[in-house]
Structures are given as C-alpha cells and as structure tokens.
N, C-alpha and C positions, 0 to 999 in steps of 0.2 A: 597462952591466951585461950577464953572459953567463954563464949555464951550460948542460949537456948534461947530460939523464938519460935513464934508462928512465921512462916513462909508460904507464898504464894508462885504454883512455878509458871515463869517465865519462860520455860526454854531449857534447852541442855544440848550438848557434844561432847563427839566422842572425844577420849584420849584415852590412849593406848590401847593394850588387847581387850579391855574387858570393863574401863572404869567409865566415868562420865565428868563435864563439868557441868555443875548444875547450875545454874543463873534463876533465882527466886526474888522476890518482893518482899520483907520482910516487916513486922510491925516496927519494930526499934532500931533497926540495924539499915534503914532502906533496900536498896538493890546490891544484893550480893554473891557473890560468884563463890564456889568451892569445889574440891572435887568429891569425888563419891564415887570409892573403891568398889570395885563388881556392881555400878550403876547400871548396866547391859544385862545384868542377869535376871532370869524370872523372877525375881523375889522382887528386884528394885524398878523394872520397867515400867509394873502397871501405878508406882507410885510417884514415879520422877513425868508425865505423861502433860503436859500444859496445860492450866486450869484448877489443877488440883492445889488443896490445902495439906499442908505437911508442917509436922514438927520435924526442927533443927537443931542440931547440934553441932556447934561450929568449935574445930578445933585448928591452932596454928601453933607455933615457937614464938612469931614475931605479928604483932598487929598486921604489918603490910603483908604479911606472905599469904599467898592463896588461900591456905588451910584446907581440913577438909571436914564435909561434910557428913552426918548421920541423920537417918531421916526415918520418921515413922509417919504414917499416914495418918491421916485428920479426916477431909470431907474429899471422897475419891469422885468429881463430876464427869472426866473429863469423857468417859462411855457416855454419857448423856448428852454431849456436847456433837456425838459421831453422825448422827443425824440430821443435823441441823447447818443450814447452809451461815442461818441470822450467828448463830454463838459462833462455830467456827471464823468467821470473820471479824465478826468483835472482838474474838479472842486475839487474831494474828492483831490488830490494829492497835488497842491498847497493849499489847505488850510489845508491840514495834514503839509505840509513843513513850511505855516507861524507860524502856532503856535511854533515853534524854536526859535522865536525871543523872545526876553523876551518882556515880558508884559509892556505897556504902554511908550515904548522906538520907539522914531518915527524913521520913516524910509518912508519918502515921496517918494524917487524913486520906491521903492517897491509897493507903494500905488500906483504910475503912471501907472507901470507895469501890474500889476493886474487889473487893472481898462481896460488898453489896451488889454487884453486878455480878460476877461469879454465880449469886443464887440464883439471878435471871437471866443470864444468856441467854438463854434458847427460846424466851418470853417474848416476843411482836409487840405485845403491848408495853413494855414493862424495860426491854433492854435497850432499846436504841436511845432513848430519852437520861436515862443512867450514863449511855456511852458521854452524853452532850454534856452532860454534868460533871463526869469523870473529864474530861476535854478541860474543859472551861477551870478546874479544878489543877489539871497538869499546869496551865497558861500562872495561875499565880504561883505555884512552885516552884516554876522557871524564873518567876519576873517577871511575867508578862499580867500578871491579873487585868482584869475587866473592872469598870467603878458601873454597876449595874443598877446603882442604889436611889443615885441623885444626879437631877439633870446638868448636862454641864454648861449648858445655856442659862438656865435662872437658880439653880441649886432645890425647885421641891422636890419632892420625893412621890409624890402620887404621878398618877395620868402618864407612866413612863413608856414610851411606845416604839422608841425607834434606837439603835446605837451606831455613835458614828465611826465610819469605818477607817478613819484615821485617829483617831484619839483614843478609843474604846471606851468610852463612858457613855450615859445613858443618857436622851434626850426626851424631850415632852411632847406629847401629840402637838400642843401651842405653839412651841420654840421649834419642832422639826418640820411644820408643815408647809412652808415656802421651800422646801430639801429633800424631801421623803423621796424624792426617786433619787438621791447621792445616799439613802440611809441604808441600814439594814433594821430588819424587822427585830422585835423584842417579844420571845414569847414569853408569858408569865411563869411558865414554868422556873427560868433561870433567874427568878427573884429569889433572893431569902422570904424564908415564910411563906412559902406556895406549899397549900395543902389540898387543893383541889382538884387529887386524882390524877392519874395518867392523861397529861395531856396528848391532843390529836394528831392524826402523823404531819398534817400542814405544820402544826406549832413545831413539829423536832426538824423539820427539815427548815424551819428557820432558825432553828437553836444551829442544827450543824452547817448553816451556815456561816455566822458569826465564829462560833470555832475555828473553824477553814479558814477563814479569811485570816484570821490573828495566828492559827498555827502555822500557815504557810509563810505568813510575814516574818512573825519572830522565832521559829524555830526549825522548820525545813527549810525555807530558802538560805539562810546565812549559814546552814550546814553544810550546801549543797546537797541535799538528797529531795526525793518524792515521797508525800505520802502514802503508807502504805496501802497497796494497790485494796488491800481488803475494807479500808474506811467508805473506799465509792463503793462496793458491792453492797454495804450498809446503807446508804444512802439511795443506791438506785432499790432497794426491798423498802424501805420505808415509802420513798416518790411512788412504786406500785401501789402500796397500801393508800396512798393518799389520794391516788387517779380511780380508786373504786371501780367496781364490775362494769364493762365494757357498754353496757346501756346506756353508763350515765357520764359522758365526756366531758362535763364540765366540774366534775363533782372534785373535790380536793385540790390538792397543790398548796404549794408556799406561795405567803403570799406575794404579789410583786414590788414589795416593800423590801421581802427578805432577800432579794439579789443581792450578790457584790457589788457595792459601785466602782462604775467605770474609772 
C-alpha cells in the first residue's frame, strides 16, 4: 500500500531509540498516524515541529497497519509560531479538536481550513475569527452542523440575528425577540457570503460562543473530556482586545445576547 499527500502536523511521539510517530492532517487521506524512522534526528526535527506543512509518503504491507512515513518539507511556520502566545494556543486547541475525527476518514474542507489558519496564526486580527469558522466547520463533520441560514421560527433567510441554543438553527430579530436573553447572538461573520472584512473582537467572541456551547454539548461532554485548556487562553486575548485600553471601560465585550443560555 502507497500514497502521497499534503500533510499538516498534528503532533508526534516518541517510539523507540530514535524514530517518531507522526499524527498529521492530511488533504485526502484525513488524520493519519505513521511512523518516521530517525524522526528525533536533526534532519527530521525541525520538520516534524506542529504547524508545519509537509509532503508525505505513506508506506504499509496492509491498509490497517501503521505504515510509515517519509516526509519532505513544504511551509516550515512553526519558528514563527514561538513568539506568539495567540498561535501557540490556537495551535494546541484546534489540533486537540482534530483529533475527534476519526482516523484516516478525509475531510478536505477541514484540511483547507486549517491550512487557511496556519497562514494566520499569529494574526489578532485575522486568527481567532478563522479559529470560530474552523469550530463551527469541525461541528458539521461530526454531525453536529449549525442551520445558520434560515430561521427556524418562519423559514426567511434575511434579518437573522440570534441562534437557539437548543436546536442550533438561526432565528430572526422578529421571531427571537420575546427570547433574546434564552438566545445566543449571531455574528454575520458565520453567514455564507460574509465578505465584509475581519469582523470585531465583540463579534468572535460571540461566534465562540456559539461554538462552545454546541462543542461542549456534542462533542466533549459525551466524551468525557474538557476543552482544551488553550481555547480559553484564545478567548480571554480576544475578551482583552474587545475591553479596549483601560480609559475606556465600557468599550467592547460580547454582546449580552451572545451568552449561553441558562
């Protein structure tokens, strides 16, 4: 058995004296594991490193067996990632979330995703907001998707401003406003067809709210696990971006729509 892809890594551990097992993202092939003979040595360290893009060469006997892996470099980020508190945390957070998928079950828009956040990590403007999209993005390749589109109170599709946090579909400023403090907020960002620029940190801290609420439901709690502890480090950087210099204490925040409800 053989194939070649793009790979995004995940992650790796040791095994034995000197090899590695490398766990990457892969465009065709989804999340897959292999190993990679003298993985520990200078040649292959600074390339097996989280974050980075790599060519793969997957070799096995039998489909199920481990196989192993050959790897050449692509887009080496992950030194530009060492300074930075926002990408390091992004980084553990979404790849603590990929590994939810099941192993070697593709999921190419995921792979786009990630690869599209990759070039913005370390971006305040640009990466948290990718994170909420890549989230929300996880939630339908679970099963879990969002109906974001149309309200589920009267079915139109404009004036969509709140989602309910039991159903996950989208509701209308009309249809939610005897409700809005049971709602959560709807930033336009997480429409299809929003082209209107990096929205503001109020709006992603109401996008990862929504996320939160539906990843905890349907995917960490029935695991039994917590999210990872680095998605809040994302969120408390964004909530300071949104609370603005110390002068001005009323300036930003989510709004009080985007809470979980009780």
């Amino acid at each position: 058995m053989h194939w070649s892809d793009e790979g995004f890594v995940l992650g790796v551990r040791r095994h034995g004296e000197g090899s590695v097992i490398l766990e990457a993202m892969t465009r065709a092939h989804g999340r897959h594991l292999g190993l990679v003979r003298g993985g520990r040595s200078s040649r292959h360290q600074p390339l097996l490193q989280p974050g980075n893009s790599v060519a793969l060469n997957w070799r096995a006997r039998l489909d199920e067996h481990l196989g192993s892996f050959q790897v050449e470099g692509l887009t080496l980020r992950a030194a530009r990632y060492m300074p930075s508190a926002l990408a390091l945390n992004v980084l553990g957070s979404v790849a603590a979330l990929a590994r939810m998928l099941p192993e070697r079950d593709p999921h190419p828009a995921v792979f786009e995703q990630l690869v599209l956040l990759a070039e913005h990590m370390d971006d305040a403007d640009l990466a948290p907001a990718l994170m909420v999209r890549l989230e929300l993005s996880m939630l339908a390749e679970l099963g879990f998707g969002l109906d974001l589109e149309r309200c589920v109170a009267t079915g139109v599709t404009d004036d969509l401003v709140y989602v309910s946090p039991r159903s996950g579909r989208a509701v209308s400023a009309g249809a939610g406003a005897p409700y809005h403090r049971k709602l959560l907020a709807l930033p336009p960002f997480l429409r299809a067809g929003f082209t209107s620029g990096a929205p503001d940190a109020a709006q992603v801290l109401a996008g990862f709210a929504i996320t939160g609420h539906f990843l905890l439901r349907h995917v960490y709690e029935p695991r039994g696990v917590a999210p990872p502890d680095g998605r809040a480090r994302v969120v408390e950087i964004v909530r300071s971006r949104a609370a603005g210099p110390p002068t001005s204490p009323t300036a930003g925040g989510p709004p009080p729509n985007g809470q979980q409800a009780g």
